[in-house]
DSSP file (Angstrom, degrees, kcal/mol; ACC not computed):
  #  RESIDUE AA STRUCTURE BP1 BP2  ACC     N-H-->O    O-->H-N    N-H-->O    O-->H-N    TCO  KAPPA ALPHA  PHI   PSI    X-CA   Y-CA   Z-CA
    1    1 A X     >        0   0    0      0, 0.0     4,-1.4     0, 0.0     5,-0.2   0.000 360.0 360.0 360.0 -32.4  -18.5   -2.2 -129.2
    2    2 A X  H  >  +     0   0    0      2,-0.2     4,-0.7     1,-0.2     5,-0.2   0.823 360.0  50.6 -61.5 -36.5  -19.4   -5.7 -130.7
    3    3 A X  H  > S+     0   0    0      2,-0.2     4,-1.7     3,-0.1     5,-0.2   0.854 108.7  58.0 -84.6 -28.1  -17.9   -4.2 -134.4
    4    4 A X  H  > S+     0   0    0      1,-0.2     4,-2.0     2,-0.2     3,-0.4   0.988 105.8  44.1 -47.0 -75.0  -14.7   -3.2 -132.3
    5    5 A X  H  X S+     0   0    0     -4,-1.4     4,-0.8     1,-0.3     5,-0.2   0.619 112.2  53.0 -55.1 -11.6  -14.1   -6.6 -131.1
    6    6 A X  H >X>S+     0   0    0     -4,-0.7     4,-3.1    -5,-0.2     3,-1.7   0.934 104.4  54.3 -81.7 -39.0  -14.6   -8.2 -134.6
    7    7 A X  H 3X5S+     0   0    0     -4,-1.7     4,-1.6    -3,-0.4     5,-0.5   0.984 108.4  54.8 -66.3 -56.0  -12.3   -6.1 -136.2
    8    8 A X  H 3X5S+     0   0    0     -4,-2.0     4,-0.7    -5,-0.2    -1,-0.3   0.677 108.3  40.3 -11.1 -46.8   -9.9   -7.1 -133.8
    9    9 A X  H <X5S+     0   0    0     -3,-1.7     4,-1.8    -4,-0.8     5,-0.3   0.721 114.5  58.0-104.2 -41.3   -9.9  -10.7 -134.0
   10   10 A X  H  X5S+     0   0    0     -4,-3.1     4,-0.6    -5,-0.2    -2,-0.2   0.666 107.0  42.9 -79.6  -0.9  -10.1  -10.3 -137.6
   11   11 A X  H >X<S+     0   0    0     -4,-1.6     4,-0.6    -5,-0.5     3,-0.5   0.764 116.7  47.4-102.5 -60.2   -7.0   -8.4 -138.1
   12   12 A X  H 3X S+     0   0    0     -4,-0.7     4,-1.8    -5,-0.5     5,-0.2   0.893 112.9  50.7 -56.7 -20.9   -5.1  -10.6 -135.6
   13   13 A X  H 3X S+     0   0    0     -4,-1.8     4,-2.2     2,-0.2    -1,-0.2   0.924 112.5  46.2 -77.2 -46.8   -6.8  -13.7 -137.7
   14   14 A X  H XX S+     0   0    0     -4,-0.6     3,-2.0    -3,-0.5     4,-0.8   0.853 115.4  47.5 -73.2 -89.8   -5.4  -11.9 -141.3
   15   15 A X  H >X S+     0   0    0     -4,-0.6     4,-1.6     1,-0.3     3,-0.6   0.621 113.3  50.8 -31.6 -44.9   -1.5  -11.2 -139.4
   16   16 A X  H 3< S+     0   0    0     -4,-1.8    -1,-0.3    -5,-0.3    -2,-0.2   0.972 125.4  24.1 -62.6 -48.9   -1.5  -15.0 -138.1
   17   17 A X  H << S+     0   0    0     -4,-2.2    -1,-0.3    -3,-2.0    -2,-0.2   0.370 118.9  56.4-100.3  18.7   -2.3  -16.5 -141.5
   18   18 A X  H << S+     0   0    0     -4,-0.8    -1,-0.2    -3,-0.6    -2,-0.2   0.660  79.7 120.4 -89.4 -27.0   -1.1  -13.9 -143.7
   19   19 A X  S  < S-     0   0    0     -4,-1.6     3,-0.3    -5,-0.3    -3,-0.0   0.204  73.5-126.0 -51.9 143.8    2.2  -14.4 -142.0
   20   20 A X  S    S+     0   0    0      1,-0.3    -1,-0.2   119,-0.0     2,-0.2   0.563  87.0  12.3 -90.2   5.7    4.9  -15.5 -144.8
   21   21 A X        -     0   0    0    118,-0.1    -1,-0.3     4,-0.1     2,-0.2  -0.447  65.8-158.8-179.3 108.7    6.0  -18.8 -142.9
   22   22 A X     >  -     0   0    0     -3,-0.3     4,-1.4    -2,-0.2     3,-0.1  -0.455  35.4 -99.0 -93.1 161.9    4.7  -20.5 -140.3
   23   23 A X  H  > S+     0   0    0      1,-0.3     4,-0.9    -2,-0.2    -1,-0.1   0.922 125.4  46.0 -49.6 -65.1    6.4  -23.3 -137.5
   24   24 A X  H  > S+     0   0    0      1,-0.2     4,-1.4     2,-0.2    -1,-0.3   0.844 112.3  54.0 -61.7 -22.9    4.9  -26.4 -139.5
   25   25 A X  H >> S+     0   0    0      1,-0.2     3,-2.3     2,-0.2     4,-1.5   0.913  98.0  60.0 -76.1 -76.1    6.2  -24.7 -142.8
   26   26 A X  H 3X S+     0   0    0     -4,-1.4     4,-2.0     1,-0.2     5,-0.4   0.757 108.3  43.1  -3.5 -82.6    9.7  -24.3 -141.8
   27   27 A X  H 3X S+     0   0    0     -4,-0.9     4,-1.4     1,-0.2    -1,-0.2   0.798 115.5  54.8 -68.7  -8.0   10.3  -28.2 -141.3
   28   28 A X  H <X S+     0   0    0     -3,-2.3     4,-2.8    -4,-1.4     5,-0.2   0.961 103.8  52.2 -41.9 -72.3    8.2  -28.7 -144.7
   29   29 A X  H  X S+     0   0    0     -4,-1.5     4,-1.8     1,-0.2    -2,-0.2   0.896 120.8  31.9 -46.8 -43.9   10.4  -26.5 -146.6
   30   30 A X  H  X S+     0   0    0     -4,-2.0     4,-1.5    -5,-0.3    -1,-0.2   0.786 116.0  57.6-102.7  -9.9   13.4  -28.5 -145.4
   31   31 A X  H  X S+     0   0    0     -4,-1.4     4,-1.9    -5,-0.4    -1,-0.2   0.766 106.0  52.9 -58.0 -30.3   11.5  -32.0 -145.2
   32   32 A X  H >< S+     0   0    0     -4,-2.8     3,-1.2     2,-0.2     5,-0.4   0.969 114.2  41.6 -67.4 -72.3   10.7  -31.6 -149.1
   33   33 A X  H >X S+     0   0    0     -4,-1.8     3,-3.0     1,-0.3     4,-1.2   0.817 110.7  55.1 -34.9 -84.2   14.5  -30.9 -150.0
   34   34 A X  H 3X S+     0   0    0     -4,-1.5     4,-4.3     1,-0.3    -1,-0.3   0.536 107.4  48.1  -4.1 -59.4   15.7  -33.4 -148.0
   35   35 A X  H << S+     0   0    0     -4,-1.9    -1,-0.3    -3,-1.2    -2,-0.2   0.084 110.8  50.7 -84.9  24.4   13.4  -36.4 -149.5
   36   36 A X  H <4>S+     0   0    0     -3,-3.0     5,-1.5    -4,-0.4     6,-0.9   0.321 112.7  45.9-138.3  -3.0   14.1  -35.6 -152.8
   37   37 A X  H ><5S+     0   0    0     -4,-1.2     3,-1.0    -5,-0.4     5,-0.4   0.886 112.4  49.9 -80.5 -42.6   18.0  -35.6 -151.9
   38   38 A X  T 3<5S+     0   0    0     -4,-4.3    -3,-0.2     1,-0.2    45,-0.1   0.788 104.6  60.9 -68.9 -36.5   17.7  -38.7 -150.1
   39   39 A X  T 3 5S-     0   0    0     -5,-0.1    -1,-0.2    43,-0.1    -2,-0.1   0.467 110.1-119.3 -53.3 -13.3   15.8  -40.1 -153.3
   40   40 A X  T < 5S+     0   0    0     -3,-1.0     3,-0.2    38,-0.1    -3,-0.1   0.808  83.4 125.9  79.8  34.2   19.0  -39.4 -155.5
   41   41 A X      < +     0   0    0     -5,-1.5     2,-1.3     1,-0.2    71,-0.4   0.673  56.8  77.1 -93.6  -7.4   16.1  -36.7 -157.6
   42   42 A X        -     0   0    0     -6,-0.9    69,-0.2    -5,-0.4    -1,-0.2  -0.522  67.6-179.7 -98.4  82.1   18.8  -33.7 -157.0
   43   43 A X  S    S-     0   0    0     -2,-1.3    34,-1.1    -3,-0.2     2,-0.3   0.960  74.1 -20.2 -35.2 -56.1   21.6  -35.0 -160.3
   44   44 A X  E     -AB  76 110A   0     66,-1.3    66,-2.5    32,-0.2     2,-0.5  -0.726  62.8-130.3-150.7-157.4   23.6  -31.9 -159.1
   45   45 A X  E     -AB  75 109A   0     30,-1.7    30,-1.7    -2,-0.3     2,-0.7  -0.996  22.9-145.0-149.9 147.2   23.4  -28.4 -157.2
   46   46 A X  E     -AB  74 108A   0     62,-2.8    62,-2.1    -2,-0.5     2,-0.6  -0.903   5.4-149.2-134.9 114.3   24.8  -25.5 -158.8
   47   47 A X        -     0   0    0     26,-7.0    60,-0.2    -2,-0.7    24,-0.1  -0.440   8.8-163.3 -83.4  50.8   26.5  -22.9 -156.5
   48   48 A X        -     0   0    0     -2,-0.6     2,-0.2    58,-0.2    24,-0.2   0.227  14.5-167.3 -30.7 148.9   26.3  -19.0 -157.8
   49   49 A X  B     -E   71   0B   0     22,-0.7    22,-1.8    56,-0.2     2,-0.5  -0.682  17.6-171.3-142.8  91.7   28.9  -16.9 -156.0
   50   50 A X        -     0   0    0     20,-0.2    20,-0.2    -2,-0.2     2,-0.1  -0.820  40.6-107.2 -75.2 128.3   29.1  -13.1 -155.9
   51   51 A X    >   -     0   0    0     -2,-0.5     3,-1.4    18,-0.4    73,-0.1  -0.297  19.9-134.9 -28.6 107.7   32.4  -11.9 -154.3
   52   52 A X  T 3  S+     0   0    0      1,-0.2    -1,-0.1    52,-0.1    72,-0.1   0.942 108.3  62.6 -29.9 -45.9   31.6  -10.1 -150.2
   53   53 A X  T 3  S+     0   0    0      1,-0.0     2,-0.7     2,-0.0    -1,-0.2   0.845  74.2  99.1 -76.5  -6.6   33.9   -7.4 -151.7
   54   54 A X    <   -     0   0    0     -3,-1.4     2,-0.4    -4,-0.0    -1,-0.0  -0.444  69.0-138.7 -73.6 120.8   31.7   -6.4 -154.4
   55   55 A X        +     0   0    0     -2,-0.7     2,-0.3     2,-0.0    -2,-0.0  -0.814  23.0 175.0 -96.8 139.8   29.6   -2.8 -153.4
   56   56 A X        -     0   0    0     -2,-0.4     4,-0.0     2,-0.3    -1,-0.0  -0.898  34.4-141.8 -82.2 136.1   26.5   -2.1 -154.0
   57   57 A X  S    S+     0   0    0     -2,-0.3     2,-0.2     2,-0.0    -2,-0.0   0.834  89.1  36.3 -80.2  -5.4   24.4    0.4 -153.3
   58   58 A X  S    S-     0   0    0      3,-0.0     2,-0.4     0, 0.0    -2,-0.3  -0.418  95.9 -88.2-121.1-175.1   21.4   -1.6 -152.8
   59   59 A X        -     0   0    0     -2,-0.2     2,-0.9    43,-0.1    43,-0.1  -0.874  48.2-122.3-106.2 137.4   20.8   -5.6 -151.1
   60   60 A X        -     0   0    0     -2,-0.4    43,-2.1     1,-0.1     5,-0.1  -0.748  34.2-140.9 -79.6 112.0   21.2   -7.8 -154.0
   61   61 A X        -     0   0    0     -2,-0.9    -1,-0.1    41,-0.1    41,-0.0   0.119  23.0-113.9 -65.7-178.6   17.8   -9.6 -154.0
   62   62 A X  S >  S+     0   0    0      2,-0.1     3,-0.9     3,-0.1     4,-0.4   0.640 123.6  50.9-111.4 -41.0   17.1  -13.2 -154.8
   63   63 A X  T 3  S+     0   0    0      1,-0.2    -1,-0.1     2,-0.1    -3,-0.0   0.731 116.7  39.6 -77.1   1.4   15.2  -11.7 -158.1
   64   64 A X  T >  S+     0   0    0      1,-0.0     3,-1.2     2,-0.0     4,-0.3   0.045  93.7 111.9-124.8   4.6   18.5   -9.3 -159.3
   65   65 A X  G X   +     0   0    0     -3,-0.9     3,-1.4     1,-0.3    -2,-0.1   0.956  68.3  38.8 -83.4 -33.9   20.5  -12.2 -158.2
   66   66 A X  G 3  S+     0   0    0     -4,-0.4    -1,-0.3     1,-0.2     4,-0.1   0.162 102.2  70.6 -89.7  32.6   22.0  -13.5 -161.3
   67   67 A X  G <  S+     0   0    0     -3,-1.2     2,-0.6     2,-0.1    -1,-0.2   0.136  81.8  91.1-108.4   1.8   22.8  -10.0 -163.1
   68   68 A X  S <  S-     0   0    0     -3,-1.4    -8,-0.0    -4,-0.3    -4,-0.0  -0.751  99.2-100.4 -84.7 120.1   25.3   -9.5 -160.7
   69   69 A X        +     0   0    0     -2,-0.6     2,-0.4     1,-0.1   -18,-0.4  -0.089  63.4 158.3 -57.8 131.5   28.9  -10.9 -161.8
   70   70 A X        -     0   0    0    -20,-0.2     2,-0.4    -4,-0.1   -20,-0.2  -0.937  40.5-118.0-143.0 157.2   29.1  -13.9 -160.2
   71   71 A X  B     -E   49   0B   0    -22,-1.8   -22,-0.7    -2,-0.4     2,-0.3  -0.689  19.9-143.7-104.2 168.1   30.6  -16.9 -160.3
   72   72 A X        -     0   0    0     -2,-0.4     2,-0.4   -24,-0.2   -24,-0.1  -0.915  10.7-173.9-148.3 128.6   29.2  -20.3 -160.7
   73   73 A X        -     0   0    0     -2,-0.3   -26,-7.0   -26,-0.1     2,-0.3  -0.887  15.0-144.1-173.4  98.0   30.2  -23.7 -159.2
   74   74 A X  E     -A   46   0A   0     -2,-0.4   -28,-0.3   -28,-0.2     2,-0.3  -0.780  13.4-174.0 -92.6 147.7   28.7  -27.3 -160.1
   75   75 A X  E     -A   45   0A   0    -30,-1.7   -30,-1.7    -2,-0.3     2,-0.3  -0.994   4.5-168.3-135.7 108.7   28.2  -30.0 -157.3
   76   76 A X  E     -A   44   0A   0     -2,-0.3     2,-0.5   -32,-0.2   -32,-0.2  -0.719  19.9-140.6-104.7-162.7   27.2  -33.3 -158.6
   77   77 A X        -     0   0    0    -34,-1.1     2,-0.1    -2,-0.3     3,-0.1  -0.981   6.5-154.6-140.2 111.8   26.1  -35.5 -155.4
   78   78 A X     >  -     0   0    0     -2,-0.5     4,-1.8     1,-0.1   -38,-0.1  -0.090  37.6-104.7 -45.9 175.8   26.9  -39.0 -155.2
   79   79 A X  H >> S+     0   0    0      1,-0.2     4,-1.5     2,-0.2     3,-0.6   0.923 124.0  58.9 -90.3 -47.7   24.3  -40.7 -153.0
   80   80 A X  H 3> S+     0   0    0      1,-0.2     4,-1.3     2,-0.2    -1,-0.2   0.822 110.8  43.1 -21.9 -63.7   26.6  -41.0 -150.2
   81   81 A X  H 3> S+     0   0    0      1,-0.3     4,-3.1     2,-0.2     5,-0.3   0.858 102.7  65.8 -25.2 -62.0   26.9  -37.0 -150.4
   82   82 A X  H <X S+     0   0    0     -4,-1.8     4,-1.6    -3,-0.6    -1,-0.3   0.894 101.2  47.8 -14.4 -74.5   23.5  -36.8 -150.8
   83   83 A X  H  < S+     0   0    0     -4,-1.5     4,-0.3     2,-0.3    -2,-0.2   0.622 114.3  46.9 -42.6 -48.7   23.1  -38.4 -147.0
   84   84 A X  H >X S+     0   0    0     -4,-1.3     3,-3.4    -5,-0.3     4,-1.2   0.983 109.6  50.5 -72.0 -72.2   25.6  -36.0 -145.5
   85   85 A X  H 3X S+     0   0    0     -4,-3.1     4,-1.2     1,-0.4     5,-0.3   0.843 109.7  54.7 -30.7 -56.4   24.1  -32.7 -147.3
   86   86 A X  H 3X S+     0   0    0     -4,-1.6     4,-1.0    -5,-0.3    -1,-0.4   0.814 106.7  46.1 -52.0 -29.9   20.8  -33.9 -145.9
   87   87 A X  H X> S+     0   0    0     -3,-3.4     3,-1.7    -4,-0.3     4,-0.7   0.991 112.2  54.0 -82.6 -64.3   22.1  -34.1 -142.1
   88   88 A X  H >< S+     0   0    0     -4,-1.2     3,-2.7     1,-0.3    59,-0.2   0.743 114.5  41.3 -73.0 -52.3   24.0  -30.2 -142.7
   89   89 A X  H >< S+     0   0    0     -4,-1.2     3,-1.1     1,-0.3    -1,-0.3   0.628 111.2  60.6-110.3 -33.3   20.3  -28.5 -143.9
   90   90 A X  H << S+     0   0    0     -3,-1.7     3,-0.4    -4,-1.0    -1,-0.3   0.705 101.8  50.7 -33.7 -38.4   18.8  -30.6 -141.0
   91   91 A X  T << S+     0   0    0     -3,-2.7    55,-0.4    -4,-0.7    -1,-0.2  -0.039  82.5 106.2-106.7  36.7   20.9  -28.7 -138.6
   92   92 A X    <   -     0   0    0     -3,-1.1    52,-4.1    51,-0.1    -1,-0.2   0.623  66.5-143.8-100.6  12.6   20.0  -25.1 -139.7
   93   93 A X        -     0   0    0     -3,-0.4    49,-0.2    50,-0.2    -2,-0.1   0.906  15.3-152.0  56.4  30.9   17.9  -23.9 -137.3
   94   94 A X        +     0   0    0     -5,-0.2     2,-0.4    49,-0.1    49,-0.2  -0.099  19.1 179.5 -35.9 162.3   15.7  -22.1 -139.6
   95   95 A X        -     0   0    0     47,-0.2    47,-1.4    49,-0.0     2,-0.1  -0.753  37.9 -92.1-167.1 152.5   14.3  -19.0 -137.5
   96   96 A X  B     -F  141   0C   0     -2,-0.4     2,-0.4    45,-0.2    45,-0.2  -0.395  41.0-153.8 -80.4 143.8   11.8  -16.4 -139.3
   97   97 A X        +     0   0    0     43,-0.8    43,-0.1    -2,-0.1    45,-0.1  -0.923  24.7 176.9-123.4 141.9   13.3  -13.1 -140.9
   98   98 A X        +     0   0    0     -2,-0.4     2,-0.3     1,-0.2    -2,-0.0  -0.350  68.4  75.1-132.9  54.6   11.8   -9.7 -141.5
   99   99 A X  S    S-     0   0    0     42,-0.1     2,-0.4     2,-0.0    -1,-0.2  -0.748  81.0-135.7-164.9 115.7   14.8   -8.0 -143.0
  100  100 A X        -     0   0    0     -2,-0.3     2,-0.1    -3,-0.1    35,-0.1  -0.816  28.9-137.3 -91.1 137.8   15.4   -9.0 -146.0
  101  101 A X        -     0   0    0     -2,-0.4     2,-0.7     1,-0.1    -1,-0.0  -0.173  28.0-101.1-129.7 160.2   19.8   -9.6 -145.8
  102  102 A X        -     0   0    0    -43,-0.1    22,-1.9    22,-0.1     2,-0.4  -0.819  52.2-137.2-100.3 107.1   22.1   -8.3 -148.8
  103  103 A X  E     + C   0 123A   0    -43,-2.1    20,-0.4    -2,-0.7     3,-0.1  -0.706  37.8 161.7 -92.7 116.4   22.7  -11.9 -150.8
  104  104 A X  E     +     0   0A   0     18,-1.8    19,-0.2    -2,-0.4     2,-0.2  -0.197  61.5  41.6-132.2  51.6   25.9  -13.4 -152.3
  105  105 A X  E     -     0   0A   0    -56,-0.1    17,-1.8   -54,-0.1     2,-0.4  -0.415  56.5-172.4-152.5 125.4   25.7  -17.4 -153.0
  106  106 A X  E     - C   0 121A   0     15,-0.2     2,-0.4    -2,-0.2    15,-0.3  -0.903   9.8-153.9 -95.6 147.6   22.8  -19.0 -154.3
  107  107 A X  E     - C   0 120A   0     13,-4.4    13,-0.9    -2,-0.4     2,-0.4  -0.970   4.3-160.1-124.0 133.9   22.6  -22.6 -154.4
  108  108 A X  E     -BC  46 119A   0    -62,-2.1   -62,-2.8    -2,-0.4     2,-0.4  -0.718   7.6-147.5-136.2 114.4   20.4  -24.0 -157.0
  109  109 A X  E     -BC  45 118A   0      9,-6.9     8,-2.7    -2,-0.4     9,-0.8  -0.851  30.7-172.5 -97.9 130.4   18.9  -28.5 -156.6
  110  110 A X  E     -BC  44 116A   0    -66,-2.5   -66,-1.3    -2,-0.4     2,-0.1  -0.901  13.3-141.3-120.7 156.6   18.7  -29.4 -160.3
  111  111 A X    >   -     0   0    0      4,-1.1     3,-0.5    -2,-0.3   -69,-0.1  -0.406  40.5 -78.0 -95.7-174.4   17.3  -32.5 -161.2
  112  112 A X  T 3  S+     0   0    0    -71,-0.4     2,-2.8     1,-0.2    -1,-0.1   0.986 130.9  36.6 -46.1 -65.6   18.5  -34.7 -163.9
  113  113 A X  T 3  S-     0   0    0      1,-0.1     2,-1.3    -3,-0.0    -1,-0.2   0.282 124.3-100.3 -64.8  38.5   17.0  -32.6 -167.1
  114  114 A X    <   +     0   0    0     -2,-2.8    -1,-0.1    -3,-0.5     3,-0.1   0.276  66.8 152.8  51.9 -14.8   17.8  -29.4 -165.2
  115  115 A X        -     0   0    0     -2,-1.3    -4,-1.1     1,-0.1     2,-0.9   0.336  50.9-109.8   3.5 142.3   15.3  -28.3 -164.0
  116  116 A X  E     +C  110   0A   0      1,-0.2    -6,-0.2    -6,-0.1    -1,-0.1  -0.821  35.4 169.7-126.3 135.6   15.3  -26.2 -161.0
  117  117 A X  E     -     0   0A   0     -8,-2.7     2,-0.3    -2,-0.9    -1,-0.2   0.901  68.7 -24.2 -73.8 -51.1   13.7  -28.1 -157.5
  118  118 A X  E     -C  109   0A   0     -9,-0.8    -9,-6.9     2,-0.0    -1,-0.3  -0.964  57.7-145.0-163.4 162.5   14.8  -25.5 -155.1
  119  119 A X  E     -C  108   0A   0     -2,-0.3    18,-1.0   -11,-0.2     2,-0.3  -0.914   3.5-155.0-134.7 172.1   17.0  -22.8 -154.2
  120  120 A X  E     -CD 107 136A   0    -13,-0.9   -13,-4.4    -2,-0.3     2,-0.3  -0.979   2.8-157.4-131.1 125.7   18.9  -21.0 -151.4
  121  121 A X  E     -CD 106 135A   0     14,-1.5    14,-1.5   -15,-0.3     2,-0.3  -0.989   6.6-176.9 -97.3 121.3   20.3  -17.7 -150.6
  122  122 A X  E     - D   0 134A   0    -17,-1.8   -18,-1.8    -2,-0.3    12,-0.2  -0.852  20.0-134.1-128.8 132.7   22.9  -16.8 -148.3
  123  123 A X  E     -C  103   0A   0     10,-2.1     8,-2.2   -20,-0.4   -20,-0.3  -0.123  28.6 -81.0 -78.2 170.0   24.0  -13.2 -147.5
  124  124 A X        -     0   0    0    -22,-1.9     8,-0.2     6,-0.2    -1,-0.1  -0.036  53.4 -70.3 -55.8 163.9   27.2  -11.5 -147.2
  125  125 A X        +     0   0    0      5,-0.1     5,-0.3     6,-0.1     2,-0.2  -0.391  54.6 158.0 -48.7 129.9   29.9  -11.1 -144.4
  126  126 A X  B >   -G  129   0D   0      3,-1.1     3,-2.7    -2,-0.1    -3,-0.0  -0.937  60.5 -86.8-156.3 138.4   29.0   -9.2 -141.7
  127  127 A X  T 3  S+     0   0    0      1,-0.3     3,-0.1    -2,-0.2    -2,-0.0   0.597 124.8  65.9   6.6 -48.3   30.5   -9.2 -137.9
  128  128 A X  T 3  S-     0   0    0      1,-0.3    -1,-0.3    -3,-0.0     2,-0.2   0.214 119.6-105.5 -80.3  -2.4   27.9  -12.0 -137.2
  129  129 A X  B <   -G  126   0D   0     -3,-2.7    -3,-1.1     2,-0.0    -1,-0.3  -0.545  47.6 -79.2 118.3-160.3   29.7  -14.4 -139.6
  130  130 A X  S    S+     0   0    0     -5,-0.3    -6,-0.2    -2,-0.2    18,-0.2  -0.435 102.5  36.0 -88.5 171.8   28.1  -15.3 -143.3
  131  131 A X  S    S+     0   0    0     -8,-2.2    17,-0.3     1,-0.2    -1,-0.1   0.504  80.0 119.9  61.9  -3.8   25.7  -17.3 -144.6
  132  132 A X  S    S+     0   0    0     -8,-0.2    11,-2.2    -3,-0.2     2,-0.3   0.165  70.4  41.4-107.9   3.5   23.2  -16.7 -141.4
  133  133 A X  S    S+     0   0    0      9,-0.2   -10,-2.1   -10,-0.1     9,-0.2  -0.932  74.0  93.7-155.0 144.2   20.4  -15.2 -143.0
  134  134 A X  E     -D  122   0A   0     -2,-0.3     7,-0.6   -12,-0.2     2,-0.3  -0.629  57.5 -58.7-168.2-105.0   18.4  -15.8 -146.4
  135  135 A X  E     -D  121   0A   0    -14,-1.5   -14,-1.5     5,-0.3     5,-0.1  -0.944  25.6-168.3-152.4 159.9   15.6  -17.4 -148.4
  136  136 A X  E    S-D  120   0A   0     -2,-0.3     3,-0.3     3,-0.2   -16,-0.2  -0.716  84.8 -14.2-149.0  76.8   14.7  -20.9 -148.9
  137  137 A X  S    S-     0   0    0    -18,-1.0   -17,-0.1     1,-0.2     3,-0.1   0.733 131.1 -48.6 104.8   0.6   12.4  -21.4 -151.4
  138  138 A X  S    S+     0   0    0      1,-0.3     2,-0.3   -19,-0.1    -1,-0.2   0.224 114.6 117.1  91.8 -17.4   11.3  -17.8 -151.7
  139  139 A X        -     0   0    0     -3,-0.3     2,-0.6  -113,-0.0    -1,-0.3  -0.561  64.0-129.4 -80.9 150.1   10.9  -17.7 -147.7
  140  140 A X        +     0   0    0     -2,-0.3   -43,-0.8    -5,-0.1    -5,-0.3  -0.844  40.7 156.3 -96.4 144.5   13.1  -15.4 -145.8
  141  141 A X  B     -F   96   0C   0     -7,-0.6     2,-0.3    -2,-0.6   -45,-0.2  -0.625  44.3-122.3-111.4-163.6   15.0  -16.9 -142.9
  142  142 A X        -     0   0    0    -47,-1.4     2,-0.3    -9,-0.2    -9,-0.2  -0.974  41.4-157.3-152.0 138.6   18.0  -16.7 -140.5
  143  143 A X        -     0   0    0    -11,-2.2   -50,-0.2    -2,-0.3     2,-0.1  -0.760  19.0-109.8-110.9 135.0   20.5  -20.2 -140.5
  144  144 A X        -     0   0    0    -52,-4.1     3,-0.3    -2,-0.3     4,-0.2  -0.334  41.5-102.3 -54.0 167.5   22.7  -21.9 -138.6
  145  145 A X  S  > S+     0   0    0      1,-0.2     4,-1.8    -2,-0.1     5,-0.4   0.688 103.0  87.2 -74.6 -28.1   26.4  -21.9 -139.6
  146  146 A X  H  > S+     0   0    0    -55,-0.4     4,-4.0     1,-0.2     5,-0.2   0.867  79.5  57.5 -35.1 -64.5   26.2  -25.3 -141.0
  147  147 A X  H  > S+     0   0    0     -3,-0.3     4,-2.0     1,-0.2    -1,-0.2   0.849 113.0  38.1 -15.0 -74.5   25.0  -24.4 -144.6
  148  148 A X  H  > S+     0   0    0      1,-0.3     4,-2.9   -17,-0.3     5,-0.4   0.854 113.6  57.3 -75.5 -32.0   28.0  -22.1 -145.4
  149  149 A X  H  X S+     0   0    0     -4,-1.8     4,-0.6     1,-0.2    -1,-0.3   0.934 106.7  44.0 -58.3 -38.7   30.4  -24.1 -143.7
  150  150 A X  H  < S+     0   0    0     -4,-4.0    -2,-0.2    -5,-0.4    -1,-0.2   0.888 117.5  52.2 -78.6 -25.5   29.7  -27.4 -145.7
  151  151 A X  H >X S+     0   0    0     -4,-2.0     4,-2.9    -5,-0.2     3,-1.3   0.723 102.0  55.9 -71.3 -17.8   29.8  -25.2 -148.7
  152  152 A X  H 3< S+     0   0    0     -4,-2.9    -1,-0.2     2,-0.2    -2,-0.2   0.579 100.5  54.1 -48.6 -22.8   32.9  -23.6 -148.0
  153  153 A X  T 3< S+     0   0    0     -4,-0.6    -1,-0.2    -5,-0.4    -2,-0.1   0.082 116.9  51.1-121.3  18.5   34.8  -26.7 -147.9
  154  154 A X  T <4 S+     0   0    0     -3,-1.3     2,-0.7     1,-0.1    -2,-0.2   0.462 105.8  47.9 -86.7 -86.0   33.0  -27.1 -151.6
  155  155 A X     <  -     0   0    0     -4,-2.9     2,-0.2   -82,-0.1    -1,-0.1  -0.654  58.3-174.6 -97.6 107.5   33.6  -24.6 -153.0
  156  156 A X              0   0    0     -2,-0.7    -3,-0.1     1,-0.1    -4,-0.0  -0.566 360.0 360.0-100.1 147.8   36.8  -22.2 -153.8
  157  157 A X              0   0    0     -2,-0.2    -1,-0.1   -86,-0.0  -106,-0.0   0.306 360.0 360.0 -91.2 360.0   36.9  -18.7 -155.5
């Protein structure tokens, strides 16, 4: 009975820390960006766009993303900008995902030599609005509306 309860506690010990994002990681992920926006390190952001109306049969992935026609959309960030951008990725409410969501815009922080700092991926249109579920960094989440919005009112197709 004693080798029952270990295996127990050590399989709930593997799920808790195997687990692909934890609460303290979440405001990491968006603490990192953030200070290196606010530091004037992101020169520009570069917006990938695949069209909602384009079908697939499959979820366009974050690794498949850029063999998909897409379009692409440069941002550079004054600091002011900067300031604001930080506040909209502040309010996204990150929340944990296990479905990985069918993606059309990535947005890419380049530094001055190009380089790439981080990215984001935001899914397709669906009932529930856009933009509400993707990866940040290679983590999967689910967003507030902020994100898509401030990029909408970036960026036109």
């Amino acid at each position: 009975m004693l080798f029952g309860r270990r295996v127990v506690v050590l399989s709930v010990c593997i799920c808790i820390f195997s687990s692909p994002v934890r609460g303290s990681d979440v405001s990491l992920v968006v603490a990192s960006i953030n200070r290196q926006l606010l530091a004037g390190q992101v020169e520009r952001i570069d917006v990938l766009r695949v069209s909602d109306d384009f079908f697939t049969l499959i979820r366009i992935s974050p690794g498949d993303f850029e063999r998909y026609p897409h379009k692409r959309h440069t941002l550079h960030l004054a600091e002011q900008d900067a300031a604001k951008f930080a506040v909209v990725l502040e309010r996204l409410k990150l929340t944990q995902l296990m479905d990985p969501p069918d993606l059309r815009w990535e947005v890419v922080f380049l530094d001055a030599s190009g380089n790439r700092l981080h990215s984001i991926f935001l899914d397709k249109a669906y009932w529930y609005g856009k933009g509400r579920k993707g990866y940040i960094d290679g983590d999967m989440f689910s967003f507030g509306s902020s994100l898509i919005k401030w990029l909408e009112k970036r960026v036109q197709d």
